[in-house]
C-alpha positions as CSV (number, residue, x, y, z in Angstrom):
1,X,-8.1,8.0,-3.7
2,X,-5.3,5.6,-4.3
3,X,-3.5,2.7,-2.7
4,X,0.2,2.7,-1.7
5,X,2.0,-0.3,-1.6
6,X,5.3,1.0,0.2
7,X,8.1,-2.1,0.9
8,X,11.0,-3.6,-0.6
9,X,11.2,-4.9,-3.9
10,X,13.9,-7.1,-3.6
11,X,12.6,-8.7,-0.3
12,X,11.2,-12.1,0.9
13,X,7.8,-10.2,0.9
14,X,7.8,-8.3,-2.3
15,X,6.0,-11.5,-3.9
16,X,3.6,-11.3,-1.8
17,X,2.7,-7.7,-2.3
18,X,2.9,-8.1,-6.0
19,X,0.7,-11.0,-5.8
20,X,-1.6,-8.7,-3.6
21,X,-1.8,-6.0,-5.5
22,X,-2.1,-7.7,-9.1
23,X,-5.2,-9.8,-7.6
24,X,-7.0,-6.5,-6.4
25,X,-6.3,-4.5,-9.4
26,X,-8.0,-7.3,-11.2
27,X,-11.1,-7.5,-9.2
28,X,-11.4,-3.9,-9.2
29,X,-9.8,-2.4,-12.3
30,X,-10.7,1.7,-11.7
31,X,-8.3,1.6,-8.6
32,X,-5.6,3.5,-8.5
33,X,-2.6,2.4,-6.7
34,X,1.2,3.2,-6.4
35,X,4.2,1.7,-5.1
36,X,7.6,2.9,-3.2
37,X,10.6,1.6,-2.4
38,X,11.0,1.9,1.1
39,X,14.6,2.3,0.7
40,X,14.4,5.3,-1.6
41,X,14.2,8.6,-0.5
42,X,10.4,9.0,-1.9
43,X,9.7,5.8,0.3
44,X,11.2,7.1,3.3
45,X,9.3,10.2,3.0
46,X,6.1,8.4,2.4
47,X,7.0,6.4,5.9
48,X,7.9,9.2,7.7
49,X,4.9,11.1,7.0
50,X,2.1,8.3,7.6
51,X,4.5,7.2,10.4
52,X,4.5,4.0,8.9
53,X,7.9,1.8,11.2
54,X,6.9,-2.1,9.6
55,X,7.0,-3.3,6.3
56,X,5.8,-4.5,4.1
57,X,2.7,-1.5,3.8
58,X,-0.5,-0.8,2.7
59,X,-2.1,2.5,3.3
60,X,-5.3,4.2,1.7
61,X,-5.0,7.8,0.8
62,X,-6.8,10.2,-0.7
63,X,-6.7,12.9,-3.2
64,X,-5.7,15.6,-0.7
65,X,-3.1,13.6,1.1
66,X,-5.2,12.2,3.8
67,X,-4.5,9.1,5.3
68,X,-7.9,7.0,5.3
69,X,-6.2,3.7,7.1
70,X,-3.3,1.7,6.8
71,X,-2.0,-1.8,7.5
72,X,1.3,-2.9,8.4
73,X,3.7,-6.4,8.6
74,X,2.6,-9.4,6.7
75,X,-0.9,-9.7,8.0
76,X,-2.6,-8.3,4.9
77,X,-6.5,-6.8,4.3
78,X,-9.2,-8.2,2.8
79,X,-9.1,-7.0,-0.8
80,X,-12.7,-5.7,-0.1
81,X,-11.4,-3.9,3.7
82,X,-9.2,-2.2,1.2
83,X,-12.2,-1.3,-1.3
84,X,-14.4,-0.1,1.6
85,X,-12.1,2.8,2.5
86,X,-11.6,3.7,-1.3
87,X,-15.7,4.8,-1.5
């Protein structure tokens, strides 16, 4: 399983997400995570199949594509609402 972060790096919120995502690979090393650019055409693709419309995004995925649960717009998970879909 992995965790996408999918939203614009040259935004007001791509701080935040960096911020986000450096503190929970730091509590929890093993995770794998990956980010798009939701302007680039792997982004868009990434929205348009999870039907993900708000950024910034966080969704949980795993191996086989399925979507386990995602969060949209600033109003970020717990770190550890994140980890509980990952096991």
């Amino acid at each position: 399983m992995q965790v996408i972060f999918l939203y614009r790096p040259q935004s007001e919120h791509a701080r935040m997400i960096e911020d986000y995502k450096n503190d929970l690979v730091a509590r929890y090393p093993d995770i794998k995570t990956k980010d798009f650019d939701i302007d680039s055409r792997e982004g868009m693709d990434i929205a348009k199949l999870y039907d993900i419309v708000r950024y910034p995004a966080i969704l949980v995925v795993r191996g086989d594509g399925q979507l386990m649960n995602y969060w949209q717009d600033e109003i970020l998970p717990t770190k550890d609402e994140v980890i509980s879909y990952l096991n």
